[in-house]
C-alpha positions, -999 to 999 in steps of 0.1 A, spaced: 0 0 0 10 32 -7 12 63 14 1 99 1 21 118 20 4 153 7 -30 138 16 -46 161 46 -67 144 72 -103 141 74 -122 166 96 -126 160 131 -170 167 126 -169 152 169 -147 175 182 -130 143 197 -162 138 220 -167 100 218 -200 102 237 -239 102 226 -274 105 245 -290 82 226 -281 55 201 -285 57 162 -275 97 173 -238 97 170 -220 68 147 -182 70 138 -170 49 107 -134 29 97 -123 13 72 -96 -17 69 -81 -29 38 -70 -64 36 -50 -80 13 -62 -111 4 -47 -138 -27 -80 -124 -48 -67 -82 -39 -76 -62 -15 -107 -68 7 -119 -37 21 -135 -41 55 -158 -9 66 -174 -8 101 -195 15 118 -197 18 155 -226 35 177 -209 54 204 -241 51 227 -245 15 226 -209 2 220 -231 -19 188 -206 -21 160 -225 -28 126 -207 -41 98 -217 -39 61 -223 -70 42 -236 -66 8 -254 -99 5 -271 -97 34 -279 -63 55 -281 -64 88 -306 -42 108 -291 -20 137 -308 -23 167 -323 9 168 -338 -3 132 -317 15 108 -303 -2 79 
């Protein structure tokens, strides 16, 4: 993999505050790549920051978040 090095950082939109009132209210993303034999497998997961919940993305099958979103 390779590494821009004149690519700026993405916004901090949280202000670093890793807390929520509610759940489905405040949900922070990543994304992992993973080289595989087939290329790279790119893993992205969201997690709610109310409930701990993380959600991943499968595109065969999506899975509800417990507060019902998609």
């Amino acid at each position: 993999m390779v590494l821009d090095e004149q690519a700026r950082p993405a916004p901090d939109l949280i202000g670093r505050d890793f807390t929520a009132a509610r759940p489905g209210t405040r949900l922070v993303a990543d994304i992992t790549c993973l080289p595989t034999e087939q290329g790279r497998l790119y893993l992205p997961c969201w997690l709610d920051l109310a409930t701990s919940i993380e959600t991943f993305y499968n595109s065969r099958r999506p899975r509800k978040h417990p507060t019902g979103a998609t």
